[in-house]
C-alpha positions as CSV (number, residue, x, y, z in Angstrom):
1,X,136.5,143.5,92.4
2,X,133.8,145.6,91.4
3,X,130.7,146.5,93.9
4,X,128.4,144.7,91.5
5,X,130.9,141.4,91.4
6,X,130.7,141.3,94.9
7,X,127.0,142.3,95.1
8,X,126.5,139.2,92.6
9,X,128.9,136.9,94.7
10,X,127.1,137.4,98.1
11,X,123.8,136.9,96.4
12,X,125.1,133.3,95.1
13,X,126.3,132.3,98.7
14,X,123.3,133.5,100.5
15,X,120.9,131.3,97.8
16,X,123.8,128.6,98.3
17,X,123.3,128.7,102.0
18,X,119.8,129.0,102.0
19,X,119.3,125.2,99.6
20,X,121.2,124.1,102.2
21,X,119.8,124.4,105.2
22,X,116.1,123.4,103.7
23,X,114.3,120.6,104.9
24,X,115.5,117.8,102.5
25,X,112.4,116.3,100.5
26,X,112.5,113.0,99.8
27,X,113.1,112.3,95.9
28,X,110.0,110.9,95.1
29,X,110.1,109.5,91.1
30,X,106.6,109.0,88.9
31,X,106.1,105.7,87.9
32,X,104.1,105.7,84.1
33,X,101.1,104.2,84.7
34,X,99.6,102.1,81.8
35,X,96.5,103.9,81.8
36,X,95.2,107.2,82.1
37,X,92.6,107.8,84.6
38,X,93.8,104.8,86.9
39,X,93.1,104.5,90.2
40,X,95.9,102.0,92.2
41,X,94.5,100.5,95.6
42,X,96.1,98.0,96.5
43,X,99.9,96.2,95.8
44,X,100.9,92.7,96.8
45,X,104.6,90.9,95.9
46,X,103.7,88.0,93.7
47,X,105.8,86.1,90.9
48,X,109.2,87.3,91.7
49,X,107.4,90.8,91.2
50,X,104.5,92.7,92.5
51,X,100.9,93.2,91.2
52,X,99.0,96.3,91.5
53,X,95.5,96.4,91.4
54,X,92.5,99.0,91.6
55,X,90.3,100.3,88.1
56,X,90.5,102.2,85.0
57,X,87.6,104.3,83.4
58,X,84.8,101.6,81.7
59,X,81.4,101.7,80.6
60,X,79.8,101.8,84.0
61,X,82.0,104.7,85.3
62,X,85.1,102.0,86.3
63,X,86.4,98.6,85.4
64,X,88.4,96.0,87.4
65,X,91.9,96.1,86.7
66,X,95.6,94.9,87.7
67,X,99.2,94.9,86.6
68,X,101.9,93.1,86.9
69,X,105.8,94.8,87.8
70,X,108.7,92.8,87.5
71,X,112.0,93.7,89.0
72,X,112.5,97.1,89.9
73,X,111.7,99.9,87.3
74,X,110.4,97.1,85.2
75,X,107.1,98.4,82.9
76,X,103.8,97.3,84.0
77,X,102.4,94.9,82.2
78,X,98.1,94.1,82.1
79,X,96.8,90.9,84.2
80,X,94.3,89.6,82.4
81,X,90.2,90.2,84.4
82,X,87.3,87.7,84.0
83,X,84.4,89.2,85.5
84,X,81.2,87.4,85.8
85,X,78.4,89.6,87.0
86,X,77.3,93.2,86.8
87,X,78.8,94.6,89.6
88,X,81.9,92.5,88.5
89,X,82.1,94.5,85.8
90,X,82.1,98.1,87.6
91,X,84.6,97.1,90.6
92,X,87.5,98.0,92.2
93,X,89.8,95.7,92.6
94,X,90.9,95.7,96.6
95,X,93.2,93.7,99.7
96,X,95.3,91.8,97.0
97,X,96.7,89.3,98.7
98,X,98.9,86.3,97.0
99,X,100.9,83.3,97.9
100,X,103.7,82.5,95.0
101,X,102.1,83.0,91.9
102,X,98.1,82.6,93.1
103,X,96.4,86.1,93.9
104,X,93.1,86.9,96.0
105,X,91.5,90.1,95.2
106,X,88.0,91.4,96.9
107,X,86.1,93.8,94.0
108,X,84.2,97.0,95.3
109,X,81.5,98.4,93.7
110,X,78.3,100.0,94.8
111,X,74.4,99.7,93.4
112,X,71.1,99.0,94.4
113,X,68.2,101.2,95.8
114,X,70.4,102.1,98.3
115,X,73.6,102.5,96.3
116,X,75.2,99.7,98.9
117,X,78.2,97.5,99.2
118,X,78.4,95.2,96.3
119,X,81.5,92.9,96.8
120,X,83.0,90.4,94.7
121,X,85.6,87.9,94.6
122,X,88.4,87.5,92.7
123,X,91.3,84.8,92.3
124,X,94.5,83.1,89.8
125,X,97.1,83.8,89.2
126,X,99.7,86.1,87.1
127,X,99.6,84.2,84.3
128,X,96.1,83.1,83.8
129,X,94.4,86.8,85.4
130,X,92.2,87.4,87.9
131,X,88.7,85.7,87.8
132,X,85.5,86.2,89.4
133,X,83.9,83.7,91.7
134,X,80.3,84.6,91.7
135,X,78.8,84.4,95.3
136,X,75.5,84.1,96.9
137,X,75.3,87.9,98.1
138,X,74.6,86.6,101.6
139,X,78.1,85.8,102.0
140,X,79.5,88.5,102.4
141,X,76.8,91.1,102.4
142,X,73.1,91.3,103.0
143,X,71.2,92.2,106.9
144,X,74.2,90.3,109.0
145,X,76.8,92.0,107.3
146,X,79.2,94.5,109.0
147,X,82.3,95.3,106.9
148,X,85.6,93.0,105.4
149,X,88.6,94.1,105.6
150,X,91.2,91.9,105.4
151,X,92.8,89.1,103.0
152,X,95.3,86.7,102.9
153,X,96.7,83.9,101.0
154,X,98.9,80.7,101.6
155,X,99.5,77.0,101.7
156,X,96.0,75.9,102.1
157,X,94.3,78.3,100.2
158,X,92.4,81.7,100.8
159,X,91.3,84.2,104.1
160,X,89.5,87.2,104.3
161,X,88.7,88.7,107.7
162,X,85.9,91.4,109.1
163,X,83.3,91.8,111.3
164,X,80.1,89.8,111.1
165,X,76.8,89.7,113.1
166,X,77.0,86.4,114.3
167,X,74.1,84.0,115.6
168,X,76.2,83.5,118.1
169,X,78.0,86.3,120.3
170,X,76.7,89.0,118.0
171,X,79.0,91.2,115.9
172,X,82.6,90.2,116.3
173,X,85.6,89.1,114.3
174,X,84.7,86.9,110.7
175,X,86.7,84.6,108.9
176,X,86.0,83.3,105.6
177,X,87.9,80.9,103.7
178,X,88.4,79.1,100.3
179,X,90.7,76.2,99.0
180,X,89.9,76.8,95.4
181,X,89.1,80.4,95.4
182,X,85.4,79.6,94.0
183,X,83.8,78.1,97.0
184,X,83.8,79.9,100.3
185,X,82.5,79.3,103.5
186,X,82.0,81.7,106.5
187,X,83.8,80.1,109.6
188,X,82.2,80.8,113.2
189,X,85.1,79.9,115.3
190,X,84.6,80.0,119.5
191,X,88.3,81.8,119.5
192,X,86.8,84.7,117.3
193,X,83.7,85.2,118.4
194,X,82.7,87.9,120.8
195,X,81.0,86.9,124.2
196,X,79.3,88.3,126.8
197,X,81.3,91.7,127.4
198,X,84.4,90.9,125.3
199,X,83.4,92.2,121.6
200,X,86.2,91.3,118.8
201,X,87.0,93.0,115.6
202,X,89.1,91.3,113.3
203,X,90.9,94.5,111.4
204,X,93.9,93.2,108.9
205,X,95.1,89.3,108.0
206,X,98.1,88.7,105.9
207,X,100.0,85.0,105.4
208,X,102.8,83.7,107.4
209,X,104.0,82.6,110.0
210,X,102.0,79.4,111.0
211,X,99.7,80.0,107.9
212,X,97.6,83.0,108.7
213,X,97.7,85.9,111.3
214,X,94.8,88.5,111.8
215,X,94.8,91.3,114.0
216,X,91.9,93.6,115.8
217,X,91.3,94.0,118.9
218,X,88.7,92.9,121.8
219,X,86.8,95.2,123.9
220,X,85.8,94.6,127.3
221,X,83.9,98.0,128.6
222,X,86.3,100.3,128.3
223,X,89.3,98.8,127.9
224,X,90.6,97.7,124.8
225,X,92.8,94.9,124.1
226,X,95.6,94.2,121.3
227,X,94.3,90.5,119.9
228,X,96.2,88.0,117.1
229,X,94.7,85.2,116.1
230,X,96.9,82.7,113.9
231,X,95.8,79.5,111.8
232,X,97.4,76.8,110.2
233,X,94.0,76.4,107.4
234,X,92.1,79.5,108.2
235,X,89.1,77.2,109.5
236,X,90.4,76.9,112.9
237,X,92.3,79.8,115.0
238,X,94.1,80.3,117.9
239,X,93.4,83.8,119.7
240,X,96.7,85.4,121.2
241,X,96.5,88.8,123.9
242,X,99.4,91.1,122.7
243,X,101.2,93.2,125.3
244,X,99.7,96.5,125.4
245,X,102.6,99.3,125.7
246,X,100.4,101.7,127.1
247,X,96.7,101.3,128.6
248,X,94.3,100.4,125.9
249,X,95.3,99.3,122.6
250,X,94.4,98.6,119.1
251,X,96.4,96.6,116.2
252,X,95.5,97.7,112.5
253,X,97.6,96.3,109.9
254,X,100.0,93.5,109.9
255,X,102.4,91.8,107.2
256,X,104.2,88.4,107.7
257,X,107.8,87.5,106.1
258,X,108.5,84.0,106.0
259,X,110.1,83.7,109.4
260,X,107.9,86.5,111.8
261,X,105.1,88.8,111.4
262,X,104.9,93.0,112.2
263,X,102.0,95.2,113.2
264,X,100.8,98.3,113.9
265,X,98.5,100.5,115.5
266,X,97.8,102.9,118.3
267,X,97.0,103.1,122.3
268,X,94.3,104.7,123.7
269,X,96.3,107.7,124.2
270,X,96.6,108.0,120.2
271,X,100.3,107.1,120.4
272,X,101.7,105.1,117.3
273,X,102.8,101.3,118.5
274,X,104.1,98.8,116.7
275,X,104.3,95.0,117.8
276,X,107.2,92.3,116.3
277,X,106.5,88.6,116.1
278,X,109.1,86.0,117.5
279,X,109.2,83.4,120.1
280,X,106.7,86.1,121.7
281,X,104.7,88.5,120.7
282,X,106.4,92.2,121.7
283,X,105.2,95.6,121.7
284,X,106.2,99.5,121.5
285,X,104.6,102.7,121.9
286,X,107.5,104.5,120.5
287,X,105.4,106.5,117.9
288,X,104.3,110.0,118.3
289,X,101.4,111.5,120.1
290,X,98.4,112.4,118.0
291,X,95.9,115.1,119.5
292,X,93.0,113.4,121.0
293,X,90.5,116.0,119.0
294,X,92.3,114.6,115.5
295,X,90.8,110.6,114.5
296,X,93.3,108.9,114.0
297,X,93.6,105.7,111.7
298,X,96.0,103.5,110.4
299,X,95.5,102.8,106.7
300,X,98.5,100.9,104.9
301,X,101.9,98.7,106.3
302,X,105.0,97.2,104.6
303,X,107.9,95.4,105.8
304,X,111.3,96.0,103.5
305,X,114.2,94.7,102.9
306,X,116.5,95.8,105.7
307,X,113.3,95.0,108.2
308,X,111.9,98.8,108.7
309,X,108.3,99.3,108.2
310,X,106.5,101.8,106.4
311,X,103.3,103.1,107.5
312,X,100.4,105.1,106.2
313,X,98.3,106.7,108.5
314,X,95.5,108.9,108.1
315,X,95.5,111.6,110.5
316,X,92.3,114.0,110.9
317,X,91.4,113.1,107.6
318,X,94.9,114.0,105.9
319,X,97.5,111.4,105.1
320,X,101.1,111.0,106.8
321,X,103.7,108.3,106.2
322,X,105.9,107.2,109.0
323,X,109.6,104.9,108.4
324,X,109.7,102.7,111.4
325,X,112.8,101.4,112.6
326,X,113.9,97.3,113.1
327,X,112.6,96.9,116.8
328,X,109.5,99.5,116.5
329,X,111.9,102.1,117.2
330,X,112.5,106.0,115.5
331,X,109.3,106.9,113.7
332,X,110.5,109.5,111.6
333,X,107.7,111.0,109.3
334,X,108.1,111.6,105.5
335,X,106.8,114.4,103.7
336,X,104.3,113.2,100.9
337,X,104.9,114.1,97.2
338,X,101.0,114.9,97.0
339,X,98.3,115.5,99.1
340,X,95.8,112.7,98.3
341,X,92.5,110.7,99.5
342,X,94.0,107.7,100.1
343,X,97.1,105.9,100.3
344,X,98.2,102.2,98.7
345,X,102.5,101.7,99.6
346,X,104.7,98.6,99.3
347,X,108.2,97.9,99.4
348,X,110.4,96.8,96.6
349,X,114.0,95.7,96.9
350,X,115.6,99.4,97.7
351,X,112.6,101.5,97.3
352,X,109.1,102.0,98.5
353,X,106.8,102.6,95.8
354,X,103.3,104.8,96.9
355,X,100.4,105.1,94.9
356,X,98.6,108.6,96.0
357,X,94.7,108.5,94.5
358,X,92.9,111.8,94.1
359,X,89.5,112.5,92.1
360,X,91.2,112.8,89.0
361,X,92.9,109.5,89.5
362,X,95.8,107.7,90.8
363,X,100.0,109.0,90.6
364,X,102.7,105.9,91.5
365,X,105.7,107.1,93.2
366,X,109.4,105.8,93.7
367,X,111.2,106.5,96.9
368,X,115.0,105.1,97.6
369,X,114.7,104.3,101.1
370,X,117.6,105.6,103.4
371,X,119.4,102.8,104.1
């Protein structure tokens, strides 16, 4: 064998060696987005499929827009948008939520003297699009306002969750809710309201279990509490104290499968927890430590097949992904295909699909998860 044969050979097996013993990146897969420019911010499972929902360029700078996916790998196909206003018009579509083949969506968009808040509400189905239900602006914005933040769907209609400064009790957790999608009321129940030095926030909702869950948290001084609340019709709720794995706690996000519900969020000492529904409510701080100088908040949550979660987490103001195991055990981070400004993720059949939004717009992503 010649010097430069064997030269050539050892250069092979090093390079050989070396792919090796990389770090193995997950094989993250574009999806084709229908639309150029899109921004994806939200997905929900709806129809047998899922619906994906955010804006495309319009007129105004955006324009309200969703899709519809069928089984997996399936093109995307338009769901029809009525708006009904102005600000209809130029919105976001956010929090999709659905129940069968009816879909909530809450629209963003921003105007006024002071460029504020501007939401709208959305509802129907796959089929028929999503509509516009124009609202006095009172009801969910204007001087008592605080923020909303959560949505849900199910048997007997529509929820969306926030804060609120109540007549009573001051700011503290909000529930609004809708049979029809076009009328909604704001509902001041005693078990969400804050009281003399307990404040509630009401952070996430999703439909299950009894009908609807939401998840926050209630403060007492300095301690901080994990809080459910669950409701058969969204107009009256039931509050529930989590365990708490470690000191103080907060819950962020939670998703409901037919027969129990998941959450997640952090203890005071910025440790990932995560708490599973059942006969009782359980809780574990099994996630890692985030530095107290880096904020941390949870941004995104879904529950797949084999009963892991995924979660999104922004982290000091850049975005990590965590796979959770069944009983809130093993977070084990995955690398990102992108670095992005915010994340939208949902689980479908084998694969966890992740929409990453920059400035120029919005990539989908295909992920077989490990099984």
């Amino acid at each position: 064998m010649t010097a430069v044969r064997r030269l050539a050979l050892a250069i092979a097996a090093f390079a050989l060696v070396g792919a090796c013993s990389a770090p193995s990146q997950p094989p993250w897969r574009l999806v084709d987005l229908p639309v150029s420019g899109t921004r994806v911010l939200g997905f929900v499972p709806a129809s047998s499929g899922i619906v994906m929902t955010g804006s495309v360029p319009g007129p105004a700078g955006r324009a309200p827009a969703a899709w519809f996916g069928g089984p997996a790998g399936a093109p995307w196909t338009p769901v029809p948008v009525h708006p009904a206003t102005g600000y209809g018009r130029q919105a976001e579509l956010t929090l999709p939520a659905a129940a069968g083949s009816r879909l909530l969506a809450l629209g963003s968009a921003y105007g006024g003297a002071h460029a504020n808040p501007r939401p709208t509400i959305w509802t129907g189905s796959v089929a028929e699009g999503l509509t516009e239900h124009e609202q006095p602006v009172e009801l969910l914005g204007g001087e008592r306002a605080v923020t909303t933040s959560g949505s849900a769907a199910g048997p007997a209609g529509y929820v969306l969750t926030g804060q609120w400064d109540h007549r009573t009790g001051g700011v503290g957790a909000s529930v609004w809710t809708s049979a029809d999608g076009a009328s909604w009321a704001l509902r001041e129940d005693p078990a969400l309201l804050s009281t003399t030095g307990d404040q509630t926030r009401a952070l996430a909702a999703a439909g299950g279990g009894p009908g609807y869950v939401a998840v926050g948290d209630a403060r007492a001084g300095l301690s901080v509490r994990p809080v459910a609340w669950t409701s058969a019709d969204g107009s009256a709720w039931t509050r529930v104290s989590l365990p708490s794995p470690a000191g103080s706690a907060s819950v962020w996000r939670v998703t409901c499968s037919a027969s129990d519900c998941a959450a997640v969020g952090a203890t005071s000492e910025q440790r990932l927890a995560c708490w599973r529904s059942g006969p009782s409510w359980t809780a574990s701080a099994g996630g890692p430590v985030i530095p107290a100088s880096q904020l941390l908040e949870v941004t995104g949550l879904t529950l797949d097949s084999s009963g892991r979660l995924d979660v999104a987490a922004k982290v000091d103001g850049r975005l990590r992904l965590w796979r959770v195991g069944q009983r809130c055990e093993d977070f084990a981070e995955l690398p990102l295909p992108e670095a992005a400004q915010s994340l939208a993720l949902i689980a479908d059949g084998p694969d966890l699909l992740l929409a990453t939004t920059t400035e120029s717009g919005s990539k989908v992503w295909c992920y077989p998860l490990p099984r």
